[in-house]
VMD Tcl script that builds the backbone (N, CA, C; Angstrom):
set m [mol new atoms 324]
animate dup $m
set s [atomselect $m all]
$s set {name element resname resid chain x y z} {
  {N N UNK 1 A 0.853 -1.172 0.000}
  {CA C UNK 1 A 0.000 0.000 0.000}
  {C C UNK 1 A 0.894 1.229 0.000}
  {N N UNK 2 A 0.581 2.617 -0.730}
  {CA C UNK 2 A 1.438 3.173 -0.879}
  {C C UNK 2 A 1.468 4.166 0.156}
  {N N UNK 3 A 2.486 4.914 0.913}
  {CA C UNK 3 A 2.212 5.466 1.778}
  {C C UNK 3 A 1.703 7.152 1.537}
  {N N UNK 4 A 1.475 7.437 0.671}
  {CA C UNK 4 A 0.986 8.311 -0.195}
  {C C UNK 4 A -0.386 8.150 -0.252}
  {N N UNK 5 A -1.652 6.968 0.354}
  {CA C UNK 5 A -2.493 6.961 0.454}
  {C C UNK 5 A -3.423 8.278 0.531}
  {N N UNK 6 A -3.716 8.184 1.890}
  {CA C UNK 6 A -4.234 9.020 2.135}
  {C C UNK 6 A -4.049 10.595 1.870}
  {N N UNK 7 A -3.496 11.265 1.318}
  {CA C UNK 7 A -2.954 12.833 0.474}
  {C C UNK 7 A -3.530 12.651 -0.582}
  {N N UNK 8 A -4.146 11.083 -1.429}
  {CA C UNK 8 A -4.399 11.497 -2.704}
  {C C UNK 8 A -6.551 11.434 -2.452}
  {N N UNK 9 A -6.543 11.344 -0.920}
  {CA C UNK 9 A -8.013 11.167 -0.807}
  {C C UNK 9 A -9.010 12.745 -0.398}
  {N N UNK 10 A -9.785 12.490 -1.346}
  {CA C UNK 10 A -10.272 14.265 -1.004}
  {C C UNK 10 A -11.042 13.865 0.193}
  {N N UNK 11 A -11.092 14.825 0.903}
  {CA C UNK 11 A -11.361 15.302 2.307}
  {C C UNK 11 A -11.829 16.443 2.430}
  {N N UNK 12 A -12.944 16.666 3.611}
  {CA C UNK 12 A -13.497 18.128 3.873}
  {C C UNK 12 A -12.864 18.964 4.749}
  {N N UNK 13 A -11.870 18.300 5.116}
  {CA C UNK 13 A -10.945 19.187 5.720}
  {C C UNK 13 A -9.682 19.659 5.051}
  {N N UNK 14 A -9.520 18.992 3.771}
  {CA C UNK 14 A -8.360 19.433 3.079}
  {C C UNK 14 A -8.574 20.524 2.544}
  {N N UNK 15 A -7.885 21.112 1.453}
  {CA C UNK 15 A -7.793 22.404 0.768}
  {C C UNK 15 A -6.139 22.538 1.778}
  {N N UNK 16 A -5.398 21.711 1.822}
  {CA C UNK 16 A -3.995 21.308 2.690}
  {C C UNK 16 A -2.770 20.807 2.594}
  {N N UNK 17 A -1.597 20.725 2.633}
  {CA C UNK 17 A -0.762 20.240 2.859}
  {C C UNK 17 A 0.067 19.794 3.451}
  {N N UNK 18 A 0.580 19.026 3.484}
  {CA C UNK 18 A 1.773 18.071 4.537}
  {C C UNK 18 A 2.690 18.812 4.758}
  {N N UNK 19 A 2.554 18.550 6.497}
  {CA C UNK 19 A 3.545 19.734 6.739}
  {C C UNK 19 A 4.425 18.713 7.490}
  {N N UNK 20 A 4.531 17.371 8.107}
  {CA C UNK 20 A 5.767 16.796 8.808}
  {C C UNK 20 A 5.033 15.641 8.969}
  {N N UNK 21 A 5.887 14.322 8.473}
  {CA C UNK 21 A 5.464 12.934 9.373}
  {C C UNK 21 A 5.594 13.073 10.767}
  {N N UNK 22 A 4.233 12.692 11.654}
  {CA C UNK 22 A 4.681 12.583 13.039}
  {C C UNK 22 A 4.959 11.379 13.322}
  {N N UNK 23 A 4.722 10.293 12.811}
  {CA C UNK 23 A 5.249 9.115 13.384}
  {C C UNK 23 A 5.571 7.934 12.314}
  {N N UNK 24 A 6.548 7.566 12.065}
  {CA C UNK 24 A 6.999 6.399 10.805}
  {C C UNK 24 A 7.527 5.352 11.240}
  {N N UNK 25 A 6.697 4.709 11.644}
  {CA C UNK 25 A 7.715 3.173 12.017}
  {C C UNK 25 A 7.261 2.159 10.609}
  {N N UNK 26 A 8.206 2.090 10.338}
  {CA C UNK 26 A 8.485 1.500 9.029}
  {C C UNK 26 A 7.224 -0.095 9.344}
  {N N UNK 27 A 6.367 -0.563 7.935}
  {CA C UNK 27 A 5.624 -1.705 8.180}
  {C C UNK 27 A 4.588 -2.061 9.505}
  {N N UNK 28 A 4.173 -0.556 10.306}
  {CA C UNK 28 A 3.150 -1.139 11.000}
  {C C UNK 28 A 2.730 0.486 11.271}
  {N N UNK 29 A 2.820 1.656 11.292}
  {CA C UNK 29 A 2.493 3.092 12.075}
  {C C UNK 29 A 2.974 4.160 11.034}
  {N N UNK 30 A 2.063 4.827 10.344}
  {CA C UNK 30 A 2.563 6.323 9.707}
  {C C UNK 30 A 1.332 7.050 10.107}
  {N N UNK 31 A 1.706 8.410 10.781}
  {CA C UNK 31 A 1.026 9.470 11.007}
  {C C UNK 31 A 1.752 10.626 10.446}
  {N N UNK 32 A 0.594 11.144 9.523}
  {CA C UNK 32 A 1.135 12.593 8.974}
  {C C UNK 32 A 0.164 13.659 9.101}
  {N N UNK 33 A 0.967 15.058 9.256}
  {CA C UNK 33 A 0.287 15.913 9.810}
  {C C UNK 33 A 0.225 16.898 8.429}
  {N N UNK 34 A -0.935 17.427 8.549}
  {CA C UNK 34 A -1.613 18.343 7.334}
  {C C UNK 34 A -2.299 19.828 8.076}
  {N N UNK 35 A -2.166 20.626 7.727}
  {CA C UNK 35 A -2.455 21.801 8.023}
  {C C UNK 35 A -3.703 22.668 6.506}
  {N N UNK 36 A -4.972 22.882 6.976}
  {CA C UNK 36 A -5.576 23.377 6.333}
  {C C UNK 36 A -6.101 25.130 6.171}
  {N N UNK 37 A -6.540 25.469 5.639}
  {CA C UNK 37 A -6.662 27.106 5.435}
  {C C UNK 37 A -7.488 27.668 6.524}
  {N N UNK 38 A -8.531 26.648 7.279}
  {CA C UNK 38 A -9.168 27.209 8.078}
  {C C UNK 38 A -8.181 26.938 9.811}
  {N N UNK 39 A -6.900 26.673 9.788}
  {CA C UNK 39 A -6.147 26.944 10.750}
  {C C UNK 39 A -6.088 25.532 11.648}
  {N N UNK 40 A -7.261 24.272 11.446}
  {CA C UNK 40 A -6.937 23.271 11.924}
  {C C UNK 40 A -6.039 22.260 11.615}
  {N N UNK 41 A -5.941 21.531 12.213}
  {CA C UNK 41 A -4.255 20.375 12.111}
  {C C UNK 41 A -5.251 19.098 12.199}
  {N N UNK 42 A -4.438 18.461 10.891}
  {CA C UNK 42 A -5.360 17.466 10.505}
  {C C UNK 42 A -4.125 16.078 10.442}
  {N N UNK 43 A -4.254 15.288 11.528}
  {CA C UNK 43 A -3.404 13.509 11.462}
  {C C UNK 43 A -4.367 12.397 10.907}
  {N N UNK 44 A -3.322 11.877 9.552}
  {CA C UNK 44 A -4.075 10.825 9.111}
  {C C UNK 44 A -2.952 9.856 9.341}
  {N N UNK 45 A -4.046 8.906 10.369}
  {CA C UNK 45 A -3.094 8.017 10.830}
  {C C UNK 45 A -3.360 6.488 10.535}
  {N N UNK 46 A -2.537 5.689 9.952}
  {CA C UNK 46 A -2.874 4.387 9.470}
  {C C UNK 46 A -1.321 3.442 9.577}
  {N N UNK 47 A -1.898 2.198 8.925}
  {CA C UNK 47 A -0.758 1.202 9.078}
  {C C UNK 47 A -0.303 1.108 7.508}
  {N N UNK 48 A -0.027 1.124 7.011}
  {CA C UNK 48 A 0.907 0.428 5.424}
  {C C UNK 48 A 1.031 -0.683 5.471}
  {N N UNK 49 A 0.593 -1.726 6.447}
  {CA C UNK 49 A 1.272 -3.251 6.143}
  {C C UNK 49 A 0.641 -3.687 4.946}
  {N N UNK 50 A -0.288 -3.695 4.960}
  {CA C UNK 50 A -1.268 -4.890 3.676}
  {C C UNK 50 A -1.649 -6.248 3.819}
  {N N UNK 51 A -1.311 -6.079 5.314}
  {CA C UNK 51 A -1.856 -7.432 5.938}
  {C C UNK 51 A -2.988 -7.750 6.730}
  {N N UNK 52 A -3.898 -6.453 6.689}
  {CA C UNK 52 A -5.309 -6.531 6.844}
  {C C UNK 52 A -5.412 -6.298 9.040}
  {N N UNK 53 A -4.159 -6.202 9.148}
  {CA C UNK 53 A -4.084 -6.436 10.597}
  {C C UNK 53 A -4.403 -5.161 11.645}
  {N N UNK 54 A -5.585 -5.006 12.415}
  {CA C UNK 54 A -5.489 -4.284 13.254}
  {C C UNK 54 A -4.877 -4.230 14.946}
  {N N UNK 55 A -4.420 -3.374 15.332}
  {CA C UNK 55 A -3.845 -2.984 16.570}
  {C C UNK 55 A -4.393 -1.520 17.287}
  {N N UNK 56 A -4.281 -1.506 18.666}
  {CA C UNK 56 A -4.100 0.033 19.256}
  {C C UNK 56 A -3.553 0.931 19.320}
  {N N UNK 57 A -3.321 1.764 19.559}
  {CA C UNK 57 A -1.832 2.961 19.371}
  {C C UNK 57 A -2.336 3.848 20.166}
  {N N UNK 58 A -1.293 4.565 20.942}
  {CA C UNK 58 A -2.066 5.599 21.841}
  {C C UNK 58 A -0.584 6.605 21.136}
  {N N UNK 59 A -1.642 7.456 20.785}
  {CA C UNK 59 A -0.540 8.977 20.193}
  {C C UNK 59 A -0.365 9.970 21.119}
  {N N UNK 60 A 1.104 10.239 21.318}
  {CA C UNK 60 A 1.081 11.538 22.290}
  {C C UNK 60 A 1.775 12.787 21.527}
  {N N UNK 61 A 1.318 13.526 22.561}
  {CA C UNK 61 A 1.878 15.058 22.245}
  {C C UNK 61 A 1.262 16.014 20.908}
  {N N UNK 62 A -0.297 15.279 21.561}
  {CA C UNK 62 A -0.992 16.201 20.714}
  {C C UNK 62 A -1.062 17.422 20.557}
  {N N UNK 63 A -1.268 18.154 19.187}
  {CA C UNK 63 A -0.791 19.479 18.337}
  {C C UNK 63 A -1.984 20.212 19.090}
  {N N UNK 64 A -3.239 19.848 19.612}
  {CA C UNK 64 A -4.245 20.403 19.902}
  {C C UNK 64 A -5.549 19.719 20.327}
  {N N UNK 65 A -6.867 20.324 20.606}
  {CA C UNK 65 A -8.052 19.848 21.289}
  {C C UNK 65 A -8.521 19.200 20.761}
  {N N UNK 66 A -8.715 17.689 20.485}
  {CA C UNK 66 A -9.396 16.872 19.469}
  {C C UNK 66 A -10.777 16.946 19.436}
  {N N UNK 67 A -10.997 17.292 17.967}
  {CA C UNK 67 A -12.440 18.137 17.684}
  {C C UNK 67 A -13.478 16.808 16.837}
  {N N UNK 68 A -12.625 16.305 16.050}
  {CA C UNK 68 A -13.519 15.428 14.886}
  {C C UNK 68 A -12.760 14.077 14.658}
  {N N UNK 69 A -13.079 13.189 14.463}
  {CA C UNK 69 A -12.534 11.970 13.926}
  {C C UNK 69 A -13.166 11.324 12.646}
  {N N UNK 70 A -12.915 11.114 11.873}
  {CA C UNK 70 A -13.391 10.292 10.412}
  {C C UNK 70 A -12.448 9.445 9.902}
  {N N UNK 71 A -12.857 8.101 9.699}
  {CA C UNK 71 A -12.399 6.790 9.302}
  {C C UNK 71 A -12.771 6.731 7.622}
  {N N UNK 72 A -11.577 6.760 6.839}
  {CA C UNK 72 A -11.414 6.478 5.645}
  {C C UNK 72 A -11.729 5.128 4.935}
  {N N UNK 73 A -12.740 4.781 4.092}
  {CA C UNK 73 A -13.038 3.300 4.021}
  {C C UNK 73 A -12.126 3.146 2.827}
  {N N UNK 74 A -11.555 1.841 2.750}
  {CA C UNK 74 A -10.974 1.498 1.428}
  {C C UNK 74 A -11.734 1.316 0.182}
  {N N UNK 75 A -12.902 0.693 0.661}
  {CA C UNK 75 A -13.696 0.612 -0.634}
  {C C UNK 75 A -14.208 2.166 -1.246}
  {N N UNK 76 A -14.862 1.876 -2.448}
  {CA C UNK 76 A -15.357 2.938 -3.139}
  {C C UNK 76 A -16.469 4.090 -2.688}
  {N N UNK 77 A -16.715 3.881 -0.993}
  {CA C UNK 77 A -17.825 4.118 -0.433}
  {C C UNK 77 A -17.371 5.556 0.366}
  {N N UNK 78 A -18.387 6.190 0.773}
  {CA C UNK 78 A -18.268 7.622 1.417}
  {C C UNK 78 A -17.495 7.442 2.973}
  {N N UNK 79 A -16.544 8.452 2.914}
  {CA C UNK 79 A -16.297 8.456 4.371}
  {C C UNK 79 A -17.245 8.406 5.475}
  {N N UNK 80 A -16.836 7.553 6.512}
  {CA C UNK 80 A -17.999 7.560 7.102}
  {C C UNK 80 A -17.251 7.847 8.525}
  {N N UNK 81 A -17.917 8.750 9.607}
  {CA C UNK 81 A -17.486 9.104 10.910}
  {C C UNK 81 A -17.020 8.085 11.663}
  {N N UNK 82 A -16.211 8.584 12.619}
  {CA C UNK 82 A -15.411 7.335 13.224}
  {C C UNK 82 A -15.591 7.957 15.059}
  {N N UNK 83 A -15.847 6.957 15.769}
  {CA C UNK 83 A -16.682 7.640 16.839}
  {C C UNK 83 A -15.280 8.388 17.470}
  {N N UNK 84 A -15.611 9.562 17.985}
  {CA C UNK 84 A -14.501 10.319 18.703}
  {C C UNK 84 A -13.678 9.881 19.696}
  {N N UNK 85 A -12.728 9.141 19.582}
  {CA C UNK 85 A -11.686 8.843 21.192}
  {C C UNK 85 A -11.996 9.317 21.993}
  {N N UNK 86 A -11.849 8.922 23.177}
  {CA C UNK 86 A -11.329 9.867 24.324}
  {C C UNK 86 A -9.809 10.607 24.659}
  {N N UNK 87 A -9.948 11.733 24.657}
  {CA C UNK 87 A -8.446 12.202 24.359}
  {C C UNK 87 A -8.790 12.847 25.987}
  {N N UNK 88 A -7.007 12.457 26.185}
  {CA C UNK 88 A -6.495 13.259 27.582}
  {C C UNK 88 A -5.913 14.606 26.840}
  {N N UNK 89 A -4.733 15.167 27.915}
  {CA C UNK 89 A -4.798 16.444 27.248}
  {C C UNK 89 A -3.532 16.424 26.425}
  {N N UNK 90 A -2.686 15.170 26.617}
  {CA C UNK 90 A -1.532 15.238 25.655}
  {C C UNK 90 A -1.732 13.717 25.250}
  {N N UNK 91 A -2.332 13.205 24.949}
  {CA C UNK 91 A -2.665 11.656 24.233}
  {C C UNK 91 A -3.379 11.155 24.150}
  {N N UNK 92 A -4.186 10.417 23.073}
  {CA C UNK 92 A -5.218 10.038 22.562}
  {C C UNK 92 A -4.689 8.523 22.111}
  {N N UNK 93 A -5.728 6.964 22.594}
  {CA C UNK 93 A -5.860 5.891 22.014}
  {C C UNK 93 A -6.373 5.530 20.627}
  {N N UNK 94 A -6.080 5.427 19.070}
  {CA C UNK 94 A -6.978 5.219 18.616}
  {C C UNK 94 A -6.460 3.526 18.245}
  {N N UNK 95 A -7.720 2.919 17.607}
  {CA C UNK 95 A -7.395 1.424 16.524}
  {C C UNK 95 A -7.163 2.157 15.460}
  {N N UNK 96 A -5.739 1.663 15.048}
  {CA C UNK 96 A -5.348 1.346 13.572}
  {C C UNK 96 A -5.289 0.335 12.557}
  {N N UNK 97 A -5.913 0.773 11.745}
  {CA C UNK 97 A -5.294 -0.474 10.482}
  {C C UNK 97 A -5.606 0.293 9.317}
  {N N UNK 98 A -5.040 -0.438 7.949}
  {CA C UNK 98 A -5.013 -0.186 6.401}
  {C C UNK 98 A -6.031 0.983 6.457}
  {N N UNK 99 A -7.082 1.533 6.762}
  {CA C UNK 99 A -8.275 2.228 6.409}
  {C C UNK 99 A -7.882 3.886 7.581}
  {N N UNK 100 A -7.237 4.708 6.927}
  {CA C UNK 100 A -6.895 5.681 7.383}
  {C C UNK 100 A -7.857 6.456 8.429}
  {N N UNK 101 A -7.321 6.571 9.584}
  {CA C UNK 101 A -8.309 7.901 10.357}
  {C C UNK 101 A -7.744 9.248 10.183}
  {N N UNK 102 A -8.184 10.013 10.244}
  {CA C UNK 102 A -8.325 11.309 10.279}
  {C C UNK 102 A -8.676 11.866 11.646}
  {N N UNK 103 A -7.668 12.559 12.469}
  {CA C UNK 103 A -7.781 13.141 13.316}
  {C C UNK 103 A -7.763 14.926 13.172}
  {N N UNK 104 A -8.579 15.588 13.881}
  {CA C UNK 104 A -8.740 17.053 13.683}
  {C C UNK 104 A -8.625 17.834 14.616}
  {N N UNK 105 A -7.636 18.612 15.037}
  {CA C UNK 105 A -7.474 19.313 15.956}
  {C C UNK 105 A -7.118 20.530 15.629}
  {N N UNK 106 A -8.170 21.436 16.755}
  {CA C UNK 106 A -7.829 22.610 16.970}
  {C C UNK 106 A -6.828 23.033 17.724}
  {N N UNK 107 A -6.011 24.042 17.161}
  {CA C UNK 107 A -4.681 24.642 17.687}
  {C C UNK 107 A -4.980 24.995 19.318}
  {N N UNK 108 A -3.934 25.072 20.049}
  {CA C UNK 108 A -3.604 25.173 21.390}
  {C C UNK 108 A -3.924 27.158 20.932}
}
mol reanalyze $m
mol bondsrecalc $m
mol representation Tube
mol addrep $m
């Protein structure tokens, strides 16, 4: 899967660009951070394996107040909402696998 996924998927929060990988562990964790015109910080966070495999991940040192979450489906079908984590004030649990989330946070 290419890790270029998710950048080529339109989004209602895009109108954006990549501004820094926050997290790359090679074959199981890429989070990249996107910055859009209306000033929020947008992490799409997924796995690259291609082995269909899900796990937990708890992300820290969040950029800001987690506002929205949306789960990217692989198939040809509409994004569909992804229920909101519970976020502390510097880390958030989500499940990862192949099917990108989208995290949205408002700036500190």
């Amino acid at each position: 899967m290419p890790s270029t996924l998710p950048a080529k998927r339109p989004f209602s929060y895009f109108g954006v660009r990549v501004q820094t990988i926050v997290i790359e562990e090679p074959g199981r964790l890429r989070v990249q951070e996107y910055r859009n015109d209306s000033r929020q910080i947008v992490w799409a966070v997924w796995s690259p394996t291609g082995d269909g495999k899900a796990f937990t991940a708890t992300l820290e040192h969040l950029p800001g107040r987690l506002v929205d979450a949306q789960r990217m489906p692989l198939a040809a079908k509409a994004a569909f909402p992804a229920p909101l984590p519970p976020a502390g004030n510097q880390q958030v649990t989500v499940q990862v696998d192949e099917s990108p989330l989208y995290l949205v946070f408002e700036p500190r």
